[in-house]
C-alpha positions as CSV (number, residue, x, y, z in Angstrom):
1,X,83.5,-208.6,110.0
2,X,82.1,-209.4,106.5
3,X,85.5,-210.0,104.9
4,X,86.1,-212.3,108.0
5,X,83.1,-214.2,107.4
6,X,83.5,-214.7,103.8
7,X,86.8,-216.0,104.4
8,X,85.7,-218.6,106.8
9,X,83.0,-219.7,105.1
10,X,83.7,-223.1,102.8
11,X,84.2,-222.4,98.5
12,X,81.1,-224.4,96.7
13,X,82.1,-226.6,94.7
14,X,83.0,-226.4,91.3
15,X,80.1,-227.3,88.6
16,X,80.2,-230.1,86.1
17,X,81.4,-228.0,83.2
18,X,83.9,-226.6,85.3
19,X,85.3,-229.8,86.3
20,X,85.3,-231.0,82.5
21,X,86.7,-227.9,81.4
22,X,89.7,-228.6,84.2
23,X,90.2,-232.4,82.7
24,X,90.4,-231.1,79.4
25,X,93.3,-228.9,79.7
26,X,95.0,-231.3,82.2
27,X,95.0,-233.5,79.3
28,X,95.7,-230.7,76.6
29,X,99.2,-230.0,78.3
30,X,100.0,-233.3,78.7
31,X,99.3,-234.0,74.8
32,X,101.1,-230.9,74.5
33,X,103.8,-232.3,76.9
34,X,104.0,-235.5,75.1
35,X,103.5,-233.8,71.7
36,X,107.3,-232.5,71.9
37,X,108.3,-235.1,74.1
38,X,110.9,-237.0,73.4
39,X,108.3,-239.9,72.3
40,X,106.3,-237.1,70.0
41,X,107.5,-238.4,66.9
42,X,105.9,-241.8,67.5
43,X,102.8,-240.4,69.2
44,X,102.8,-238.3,66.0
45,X,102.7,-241.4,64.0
46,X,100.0,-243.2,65.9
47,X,97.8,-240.2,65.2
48,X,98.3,-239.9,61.5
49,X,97.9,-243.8,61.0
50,X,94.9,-243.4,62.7
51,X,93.6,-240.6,60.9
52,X,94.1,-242.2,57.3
53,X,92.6,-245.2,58.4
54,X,89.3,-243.7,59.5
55,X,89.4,-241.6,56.2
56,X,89.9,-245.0,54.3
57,X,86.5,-246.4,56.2
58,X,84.9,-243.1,55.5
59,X,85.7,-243.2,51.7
60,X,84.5,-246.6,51.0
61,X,81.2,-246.4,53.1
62,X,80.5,-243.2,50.9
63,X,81.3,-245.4,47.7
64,X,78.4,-247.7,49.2
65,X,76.3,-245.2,49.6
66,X,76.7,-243.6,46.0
67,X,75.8,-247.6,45.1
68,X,72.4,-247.7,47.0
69,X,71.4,-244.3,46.1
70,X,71.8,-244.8,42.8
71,X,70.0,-247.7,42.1
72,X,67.7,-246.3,44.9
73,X,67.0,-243.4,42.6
74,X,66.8,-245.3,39.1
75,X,64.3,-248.5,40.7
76,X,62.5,-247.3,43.2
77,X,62.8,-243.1,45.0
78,X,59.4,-243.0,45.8
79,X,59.0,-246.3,48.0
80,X,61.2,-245.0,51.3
81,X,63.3,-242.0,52.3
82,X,66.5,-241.0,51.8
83,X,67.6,-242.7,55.2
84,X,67.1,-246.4,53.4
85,X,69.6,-246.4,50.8
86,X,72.1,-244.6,53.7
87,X,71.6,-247.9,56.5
88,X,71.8,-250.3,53.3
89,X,75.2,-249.0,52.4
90,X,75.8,-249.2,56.3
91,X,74.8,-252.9,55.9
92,X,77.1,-253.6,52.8
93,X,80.1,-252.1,54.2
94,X,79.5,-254.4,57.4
95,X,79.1,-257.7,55.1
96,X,82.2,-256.2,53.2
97,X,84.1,-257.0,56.9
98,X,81.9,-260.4,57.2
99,X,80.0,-259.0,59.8
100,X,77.1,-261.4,60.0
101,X,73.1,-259.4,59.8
102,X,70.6,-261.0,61.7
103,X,66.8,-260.9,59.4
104,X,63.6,-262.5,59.9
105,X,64.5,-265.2,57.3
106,X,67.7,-266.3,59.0
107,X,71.0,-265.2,59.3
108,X,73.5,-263.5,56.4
109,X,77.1,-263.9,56.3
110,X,78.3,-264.3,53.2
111,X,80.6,-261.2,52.5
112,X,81.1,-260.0,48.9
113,X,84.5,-260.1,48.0
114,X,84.2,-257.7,45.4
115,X,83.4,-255.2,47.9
116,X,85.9,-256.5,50.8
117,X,88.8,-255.8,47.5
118,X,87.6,-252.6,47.4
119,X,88.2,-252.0,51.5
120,X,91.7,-253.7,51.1
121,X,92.7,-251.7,48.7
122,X,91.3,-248.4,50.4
123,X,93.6,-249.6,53.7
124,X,96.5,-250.7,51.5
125,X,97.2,-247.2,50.8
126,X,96.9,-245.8,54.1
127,X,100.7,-246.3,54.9
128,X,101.8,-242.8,54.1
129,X,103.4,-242.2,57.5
130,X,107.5,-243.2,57.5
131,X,109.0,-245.9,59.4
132,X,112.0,-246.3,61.0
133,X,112.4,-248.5,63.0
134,X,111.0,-251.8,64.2
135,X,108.9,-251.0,67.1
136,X,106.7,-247.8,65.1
137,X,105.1,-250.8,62.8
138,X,103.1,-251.7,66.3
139,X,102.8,-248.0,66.6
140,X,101.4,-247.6,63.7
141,X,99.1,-250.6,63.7
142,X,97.7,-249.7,66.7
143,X,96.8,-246.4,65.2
144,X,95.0,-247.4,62.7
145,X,93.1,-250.2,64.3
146,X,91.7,-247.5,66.9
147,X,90.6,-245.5,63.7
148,X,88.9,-247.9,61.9
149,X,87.5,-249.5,64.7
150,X,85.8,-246.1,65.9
151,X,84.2,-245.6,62.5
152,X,83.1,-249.2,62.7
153,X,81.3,-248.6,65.9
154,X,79.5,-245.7,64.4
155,X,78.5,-247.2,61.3
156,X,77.3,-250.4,63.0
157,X,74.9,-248.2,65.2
158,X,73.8,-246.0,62.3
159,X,73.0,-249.7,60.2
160,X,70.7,-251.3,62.6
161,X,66.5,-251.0,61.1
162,X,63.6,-252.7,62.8
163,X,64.2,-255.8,60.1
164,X,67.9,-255.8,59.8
165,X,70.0,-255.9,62.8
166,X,73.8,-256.0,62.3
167,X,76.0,-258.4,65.1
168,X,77.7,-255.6,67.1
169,X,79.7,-258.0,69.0
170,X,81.6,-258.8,65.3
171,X,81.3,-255.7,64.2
172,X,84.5,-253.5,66.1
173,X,86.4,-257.0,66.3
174,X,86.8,-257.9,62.8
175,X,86.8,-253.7,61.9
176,X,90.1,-253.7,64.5
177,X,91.8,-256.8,62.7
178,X,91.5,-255.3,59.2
179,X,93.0,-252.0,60.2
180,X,95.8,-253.6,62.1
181,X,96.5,-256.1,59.4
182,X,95.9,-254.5,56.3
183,X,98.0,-251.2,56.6
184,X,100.8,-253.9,58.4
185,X,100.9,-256.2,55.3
186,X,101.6,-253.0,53.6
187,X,104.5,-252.4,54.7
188,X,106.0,-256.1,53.8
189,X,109.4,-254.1,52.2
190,X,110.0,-252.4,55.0
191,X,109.1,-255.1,57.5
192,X,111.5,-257.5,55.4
193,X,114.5,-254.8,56.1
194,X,114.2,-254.8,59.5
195,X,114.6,-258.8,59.3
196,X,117.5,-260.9,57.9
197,X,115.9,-263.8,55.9
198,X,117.1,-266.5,54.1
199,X,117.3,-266.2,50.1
200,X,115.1,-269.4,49.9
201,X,112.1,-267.6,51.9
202,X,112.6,-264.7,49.0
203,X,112.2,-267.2,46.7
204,X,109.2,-269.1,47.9
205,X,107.1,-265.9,48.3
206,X,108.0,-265.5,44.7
207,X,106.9,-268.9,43.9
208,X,104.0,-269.0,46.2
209,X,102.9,-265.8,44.3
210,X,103.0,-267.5,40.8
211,X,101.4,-270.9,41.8
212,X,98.3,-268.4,43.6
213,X,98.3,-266.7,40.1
214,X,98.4,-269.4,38.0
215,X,95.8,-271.5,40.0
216,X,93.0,-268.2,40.0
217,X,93.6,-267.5,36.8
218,X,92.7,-271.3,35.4
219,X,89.9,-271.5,37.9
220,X,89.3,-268.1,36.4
221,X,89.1,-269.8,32.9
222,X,86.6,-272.6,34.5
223,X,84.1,-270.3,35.7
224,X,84.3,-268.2,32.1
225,X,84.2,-271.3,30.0
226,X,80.7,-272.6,32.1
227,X,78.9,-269.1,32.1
228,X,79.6,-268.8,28.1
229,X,78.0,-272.3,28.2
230,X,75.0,-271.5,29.7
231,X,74.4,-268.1,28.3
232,X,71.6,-266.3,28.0
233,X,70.8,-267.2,31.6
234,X,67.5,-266.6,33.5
235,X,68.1,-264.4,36.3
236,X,68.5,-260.9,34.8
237,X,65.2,-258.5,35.6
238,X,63.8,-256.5,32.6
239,X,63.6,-252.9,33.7
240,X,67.1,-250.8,33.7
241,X,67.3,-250.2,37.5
242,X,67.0,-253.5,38.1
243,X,69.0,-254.8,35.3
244,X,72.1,-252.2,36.8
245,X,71.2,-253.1,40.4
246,X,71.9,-257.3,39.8
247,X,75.5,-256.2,37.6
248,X,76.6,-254.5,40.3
249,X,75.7,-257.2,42.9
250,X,76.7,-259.8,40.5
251,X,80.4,-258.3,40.0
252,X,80.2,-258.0,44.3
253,X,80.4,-261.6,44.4
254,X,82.3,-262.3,41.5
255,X,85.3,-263.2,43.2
256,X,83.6,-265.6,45.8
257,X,82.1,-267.3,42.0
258,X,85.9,-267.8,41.1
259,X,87.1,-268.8,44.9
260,X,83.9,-271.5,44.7
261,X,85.5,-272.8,41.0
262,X,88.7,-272.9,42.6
263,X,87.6,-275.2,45.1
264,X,85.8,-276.9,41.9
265,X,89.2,-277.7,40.2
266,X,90.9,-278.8,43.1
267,X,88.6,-281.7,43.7
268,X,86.7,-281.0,47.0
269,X,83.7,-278.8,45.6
270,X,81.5,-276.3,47.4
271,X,78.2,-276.3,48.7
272,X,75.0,-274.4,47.2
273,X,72.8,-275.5,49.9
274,X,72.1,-277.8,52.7
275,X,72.2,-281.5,51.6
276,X,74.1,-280.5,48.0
277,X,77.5,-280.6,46.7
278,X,79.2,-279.7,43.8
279,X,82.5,-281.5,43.1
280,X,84.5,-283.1,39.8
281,X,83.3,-286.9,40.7
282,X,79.4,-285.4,41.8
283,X,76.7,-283.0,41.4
284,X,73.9,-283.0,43.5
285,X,72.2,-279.8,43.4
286,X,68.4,-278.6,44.5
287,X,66.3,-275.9,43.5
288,X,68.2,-272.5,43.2
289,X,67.3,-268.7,43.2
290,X,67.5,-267.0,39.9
291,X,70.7,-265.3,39.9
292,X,72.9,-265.3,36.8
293,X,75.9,-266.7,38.1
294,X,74.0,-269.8,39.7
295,X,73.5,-270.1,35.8
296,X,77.0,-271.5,35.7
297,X,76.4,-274.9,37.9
298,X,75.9,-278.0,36.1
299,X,72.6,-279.6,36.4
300,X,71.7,-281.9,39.0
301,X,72.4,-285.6,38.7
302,X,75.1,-285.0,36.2
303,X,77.8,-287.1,36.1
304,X,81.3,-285.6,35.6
305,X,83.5,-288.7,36.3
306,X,86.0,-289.3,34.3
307,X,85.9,-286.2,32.4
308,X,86.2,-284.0,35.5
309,X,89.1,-285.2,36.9
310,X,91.1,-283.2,34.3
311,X,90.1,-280.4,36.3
312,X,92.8,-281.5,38.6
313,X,95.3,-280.4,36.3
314,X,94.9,-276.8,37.3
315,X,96.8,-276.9,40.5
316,X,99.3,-279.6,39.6
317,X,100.1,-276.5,37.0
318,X,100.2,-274.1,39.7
319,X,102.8,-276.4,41.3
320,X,105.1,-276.9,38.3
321,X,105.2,-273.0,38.0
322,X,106.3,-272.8,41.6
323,X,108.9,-274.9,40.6
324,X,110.3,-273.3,37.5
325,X,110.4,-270.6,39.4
326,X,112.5,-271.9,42.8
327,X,114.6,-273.6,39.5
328,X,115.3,-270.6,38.4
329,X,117.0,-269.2,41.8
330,X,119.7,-271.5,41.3
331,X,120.2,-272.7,44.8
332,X,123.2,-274.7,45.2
333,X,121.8,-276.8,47.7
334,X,118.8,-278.8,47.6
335,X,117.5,-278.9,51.0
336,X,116.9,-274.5,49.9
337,X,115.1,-275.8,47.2
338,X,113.0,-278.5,49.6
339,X,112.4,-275.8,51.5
340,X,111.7,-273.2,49.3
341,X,108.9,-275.4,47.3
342,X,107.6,-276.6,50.9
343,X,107.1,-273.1,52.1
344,X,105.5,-272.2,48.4
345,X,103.1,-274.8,48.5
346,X,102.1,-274.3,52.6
347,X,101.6,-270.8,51.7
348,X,99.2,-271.1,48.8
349,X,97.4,-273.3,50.6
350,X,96.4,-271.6,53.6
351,X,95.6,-268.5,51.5
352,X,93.4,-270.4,49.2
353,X,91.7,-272.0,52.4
354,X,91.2,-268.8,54.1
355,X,89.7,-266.9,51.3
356,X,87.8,-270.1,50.6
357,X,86.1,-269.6,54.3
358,X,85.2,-266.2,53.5
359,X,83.6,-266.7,50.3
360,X,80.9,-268.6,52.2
361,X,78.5,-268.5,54.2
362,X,74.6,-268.8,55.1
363,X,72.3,-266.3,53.3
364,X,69.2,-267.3,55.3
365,X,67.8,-270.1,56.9
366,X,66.7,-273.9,55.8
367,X,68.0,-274.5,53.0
368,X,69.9,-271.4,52.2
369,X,72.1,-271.9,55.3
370,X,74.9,-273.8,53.6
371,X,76.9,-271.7,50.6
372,X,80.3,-272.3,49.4
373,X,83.2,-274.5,50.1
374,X,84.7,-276.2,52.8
375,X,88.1,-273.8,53.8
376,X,90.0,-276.9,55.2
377,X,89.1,-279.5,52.8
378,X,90.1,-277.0,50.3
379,X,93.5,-276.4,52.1
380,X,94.5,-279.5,52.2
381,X,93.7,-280.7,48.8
382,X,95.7,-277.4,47.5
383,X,98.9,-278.4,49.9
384,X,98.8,-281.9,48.0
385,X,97.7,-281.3,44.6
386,X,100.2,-278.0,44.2
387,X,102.7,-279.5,46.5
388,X,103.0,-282.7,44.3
389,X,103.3,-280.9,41.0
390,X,106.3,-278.3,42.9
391,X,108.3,-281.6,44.1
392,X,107.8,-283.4,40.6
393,X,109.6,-280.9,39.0
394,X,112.4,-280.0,41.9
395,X,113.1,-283.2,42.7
396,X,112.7,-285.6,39.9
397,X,115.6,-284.0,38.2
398,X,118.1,-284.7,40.7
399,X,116.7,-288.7,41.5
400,X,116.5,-289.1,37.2
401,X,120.8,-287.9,37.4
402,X,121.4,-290.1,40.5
403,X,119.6,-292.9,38.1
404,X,121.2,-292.2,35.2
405,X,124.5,-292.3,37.1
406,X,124.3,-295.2,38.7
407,X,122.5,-297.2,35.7
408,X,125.5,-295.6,32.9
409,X,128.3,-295.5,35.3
410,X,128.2,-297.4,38.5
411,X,126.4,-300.1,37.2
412,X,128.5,-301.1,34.2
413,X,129.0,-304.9,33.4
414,X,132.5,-304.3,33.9
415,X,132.3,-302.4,37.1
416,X,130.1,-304.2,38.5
417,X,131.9,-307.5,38.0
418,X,134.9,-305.9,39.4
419,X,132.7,-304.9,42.3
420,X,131.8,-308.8,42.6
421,X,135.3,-309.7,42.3
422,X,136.4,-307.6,45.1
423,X,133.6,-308.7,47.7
424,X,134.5,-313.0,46.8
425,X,137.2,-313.7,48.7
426,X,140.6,-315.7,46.9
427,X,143.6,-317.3,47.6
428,X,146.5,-314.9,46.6
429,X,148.7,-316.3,44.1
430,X,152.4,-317.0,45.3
431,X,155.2,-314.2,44.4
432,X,158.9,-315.9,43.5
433,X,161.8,-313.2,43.4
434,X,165.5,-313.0,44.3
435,X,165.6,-314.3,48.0
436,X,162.0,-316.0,48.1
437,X,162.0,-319.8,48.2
438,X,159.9,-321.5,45.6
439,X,156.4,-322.9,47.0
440,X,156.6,-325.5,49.3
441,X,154.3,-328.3,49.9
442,X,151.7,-326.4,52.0
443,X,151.2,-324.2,49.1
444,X,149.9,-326.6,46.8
445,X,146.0,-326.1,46.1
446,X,144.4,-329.8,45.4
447,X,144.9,-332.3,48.2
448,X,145.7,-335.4,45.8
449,X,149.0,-333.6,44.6
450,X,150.5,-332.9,47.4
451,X,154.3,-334.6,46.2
452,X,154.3,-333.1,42.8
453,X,156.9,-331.2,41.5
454,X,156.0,-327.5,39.9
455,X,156.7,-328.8,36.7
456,X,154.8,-331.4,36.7
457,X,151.8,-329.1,38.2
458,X,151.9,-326.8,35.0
459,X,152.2,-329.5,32.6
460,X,148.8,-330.8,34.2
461,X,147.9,-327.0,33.9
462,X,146.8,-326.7,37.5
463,X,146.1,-323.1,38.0
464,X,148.4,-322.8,40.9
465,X,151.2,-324.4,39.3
466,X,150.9,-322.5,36.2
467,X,151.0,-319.7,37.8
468,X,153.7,-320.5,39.7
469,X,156.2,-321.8,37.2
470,X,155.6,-318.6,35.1
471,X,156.5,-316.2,38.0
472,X,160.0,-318.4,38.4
473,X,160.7,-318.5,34.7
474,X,160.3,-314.7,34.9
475,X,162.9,-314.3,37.9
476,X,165.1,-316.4,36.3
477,X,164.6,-314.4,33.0
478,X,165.3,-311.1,34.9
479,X,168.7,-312.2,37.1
480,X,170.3,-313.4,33.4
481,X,169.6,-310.0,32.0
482,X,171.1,-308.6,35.2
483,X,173.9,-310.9,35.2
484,X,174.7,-309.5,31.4
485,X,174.2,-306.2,32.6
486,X,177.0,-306.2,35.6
487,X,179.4,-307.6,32.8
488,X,179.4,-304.9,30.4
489,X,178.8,-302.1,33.0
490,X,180.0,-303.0,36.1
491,X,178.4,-303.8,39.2
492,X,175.8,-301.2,40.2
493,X,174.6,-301.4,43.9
494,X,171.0,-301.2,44.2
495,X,167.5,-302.0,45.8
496,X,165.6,-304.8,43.8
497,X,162.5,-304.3,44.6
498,X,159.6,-307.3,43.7
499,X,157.1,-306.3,42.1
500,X,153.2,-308.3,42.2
501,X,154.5,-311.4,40.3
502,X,157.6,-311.5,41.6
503,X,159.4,-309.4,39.1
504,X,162.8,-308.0,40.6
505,X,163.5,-303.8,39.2
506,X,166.7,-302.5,39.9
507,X,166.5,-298.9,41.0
508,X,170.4,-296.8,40.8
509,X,171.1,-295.3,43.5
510,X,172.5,-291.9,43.1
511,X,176.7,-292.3,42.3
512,X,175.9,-295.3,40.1
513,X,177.0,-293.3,36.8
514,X,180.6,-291.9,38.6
515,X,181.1,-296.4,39.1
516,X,183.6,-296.6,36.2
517,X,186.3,-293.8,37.4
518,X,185.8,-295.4,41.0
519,X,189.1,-297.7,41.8
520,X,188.8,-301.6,41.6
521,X,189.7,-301.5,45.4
522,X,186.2,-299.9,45.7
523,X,184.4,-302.4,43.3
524,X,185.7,-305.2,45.1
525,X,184.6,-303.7,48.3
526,X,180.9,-303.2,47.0
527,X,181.2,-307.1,45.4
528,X,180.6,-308.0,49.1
529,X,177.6,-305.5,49.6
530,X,174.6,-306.9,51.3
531,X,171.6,-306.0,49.0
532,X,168.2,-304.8,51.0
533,X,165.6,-306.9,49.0
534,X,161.7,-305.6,49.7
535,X,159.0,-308.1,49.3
536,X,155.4,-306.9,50.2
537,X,156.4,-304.3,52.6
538,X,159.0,-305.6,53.9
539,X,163.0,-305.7,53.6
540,X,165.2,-308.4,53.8
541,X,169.1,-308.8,53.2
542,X,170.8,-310.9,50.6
543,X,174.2,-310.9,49.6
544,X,174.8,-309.2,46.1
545,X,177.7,-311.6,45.3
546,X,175.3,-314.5,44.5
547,X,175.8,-315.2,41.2
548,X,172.4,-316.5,40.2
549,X,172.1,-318.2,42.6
């Protein structure tokens, strides 16, 4: 009866750890399942992209905390705990991403591009994990997005303090787009195997590579040449902590000083505050916080025109090395060379107007809401400044030879009055041969003259008439020697063919030399011969026996 009961009484239900406990190793064999699938190898791949992407965020949130507690430890240990220094390096590796942090003075959102090189670099050299074919680069980007992103998450949450309050809603996105892109770009070899490209989009990388090089390294130059200027600059505190605290923030926004003289050199400026710019025709500047590398700005009011303007040739430089090199590929044809120094100069531009975007950006309210350079002004004046130097030097060679060509050559006194000669119509001078009838009275030229005789034409030298008295006194000249010639070698049957002026060639035919052991039967026979005669294309018959006449 009890076994009865127990049997028809309803199971409880399963707790809540039970029930997790069943999900988790539902989902353990079907990892396990999918593990040695026949898709393991790419869900393999997904997990170890992921895994050295979080370790790259890990590693370079630990280098900001080594910063802060450092100069925590040399300025100031005794002011807060050790918790501080830990959310400040949280903060710094959010800015590092351009993760905007809201603070009762305003808002900050200028990233340090010294530090956001040292995060590329960590997620550069995550790309350990083989690929093989197209479709695992996704895999893998996917992987390593969800890693960083994750550690992202967590440090944003960790980074928030009752002052300082880091914009979550930026935070994961712009975490998920480095890990995705970064690792990706990596792989630029491998992606380019997968892909057949052109040899002129090989050669404008190339290019595009030395222009970018070229133009950093003169505004580079700039940016050295104005701090030595202006040293020793106010800015720098007096005790050691602090001293080693503003050279390490200074060399974190080092490279947004260089991106700023970039802009500089390339004509449209940057900002250092609302209502100022800073520009080769203008400087209009306001009061500044001491910071050493604010030391490098000119002063306010000062006027750089004319002498600033050879800041422009920087980037027309850049261009002319983008050239030399796309020169240097030796393309054959010069539409791979247009579009070779097109690409180059498209693709240095919107690199220089990206990064110029993200060296910017407000460090507080009022009048600190406005740092850095415009990215699209800065864009566009690179496409045209480097573009124009690349096409001086790729295309002027080819329109100088076309010149030079048709100047030297085509252009020629002698060519080109042939050239007029050809395009003014004429009349066309009258041909007398063997079987042509000497010009008649519609072929004389001036309407008075009509009756004359040919003779009496060329003795008035009328063009016409000299002309065409020559052309008969060279048939004649030509039948006599014939004549002669049928006298002492027999008669030799033959085309006469006119020539331009009227000049009659005998041309053999083939049997001519056998004419002397032919019989006189034969000879006679060929006396009476018809003789084709060919005058301007086309043939006519006269009899061979006419003895001149």
């Amino acid at each position: 009866m009890a076994a009865a009961r127990a049997a028809s009484e309803p199971s409880s239900p399963p707790s809540v750890a039970e029930a997790f406990r069943d999900l988790a190793a539902d989902w353990a064999d079907a990892m396990t399942v999918a593990w040695n699938g026949s898709h393991g190898r790419d869900l393999r791949l997904v997990v170890r992209a992921g895994a050295h992407a979080a370790l790259a965020a890990v590693a370079t949130w630990l280098v900001a905390v080594t910063v802060c507690v450092v100069v925590w430890l040399v300025s100031a240990p005794n002011t807060a705990g050790v918790w501080g220094p830990l959310r400040v390096a949280g903060q710094l590796w959010l800015l590092g991403h351009h993760v905007a942090l809201d603070v009762p003075a305003g808002r900050v959102a200028m990233a340090p591009l010294g530090f956001t090189a040292l995060l590329l670099f960590a997620l550069w050299h995550t790309t350990a994990a083989p690929v093989v074919r197209p479709v695992q680069v996704a895999y893998t980007a996917f992987g390593a997005a969800t890693g960083y992103g994750l550690v992202a998450a967590v440090v944003a949450a960790g980074a928030a303090t009752a002052d300082v309050h880091p914009d979550t809603a930026q935070a994961v996105p712009f975490a998920v787009l480095f890990g995705a892109l970064v690792p990706t770009a990596a792989r630029w070899r491998r992606i380019a195997a997968f892909c057949v490209l052109p040899r002129w989009v090989v050669t404008a990388a190339r290019a595009a590579g030395v222009a970018g090089a070229v133009l950093i390294g003169g505004s580079a130059a700039a940016l050295a040449g104005a701090l030595a200027g202006h040293l020793p600059e106010a800015g720098w505190p007096q005790g050691i902590g602090d001293a080693c605290g503003m050279l390490l923030l200074s060399l974190a926004v080092l490279p947004n000083a260089v991106l700023w003289a970039t802009a500089f050199v390339l004509g449209p400026g940057f900002a250092a505050g609302t209502g100022t710019a800073v520009n080769v025709l203008n400087v209009k500047t306001g009061a500044l916080p001491l910071f050493p590398l604010l030391g490098a700005l000119p002063r306010s009011g000062s006027h750089l025109y004319p002498y600033g303007l050879a800041f422009l040739a920087v980037p027309v430089v850049a261009g002319v090395a983008a050239a030399l090199v796309v020169t240097r590929a030796r393309h054959r044809r010069l539409g791979d060379r247009v579009r070779a120094t097109g690409a180059a100069s498209a693709a240095v531009a919107l690199t220089v107007g990206l990064a110029a975007t993200l060296s910017g950006g407000p460090l507080a309210g009022g009048r600190m809401a406005a740092f850095g350079p415009s990215g699209w002004r800065t864009a566009a004046a690179t496409l045209v400044l480097v573009g124009v130097g690349a096409a001086a030097v790729v295309l002027l060679p080819p329109s100088a030879l076309a010149v030079r060509r048709l100047c030297v050559r085509r252009l020629s006194v002698r060519r080109l009055l042939d050239a007029v000669a050809v395009l003014v119509p004429r009349r066309r001078a009258a041909e007398v041969g063997p079987g042509l009838a000497a010009p008649g009275e519609d072929d004389r030229q001036e309407v008075g003259h009509q009756g004359e005789e040919p003779e009496d034409l060329a003795d008035r030298e009328d063009p016409a008439g000299t002309e065409v008295g020559q052309a008969a006194q060279h048939a004649d000249a030509e039948e006599d020697d014939a004549e002669e010639d049928e006298e002492i070698t027999g008669h030799d049957a033959g085309v006469v063919v006119a020539g331009e002026a009227g000049e009659g060639h005998p041309e053999p035919e083939a049997g001519a030399d056998q004419a002397a052991d032919s019989d006189q039967a034969a000879d006679d026979d060929a006396d009476d011969e018809d003789v084709p005669v060919v005058v301007d294309g086309a043939v006519d018959v006269a009899d061979a026996d006419a003895d001149g006449d």
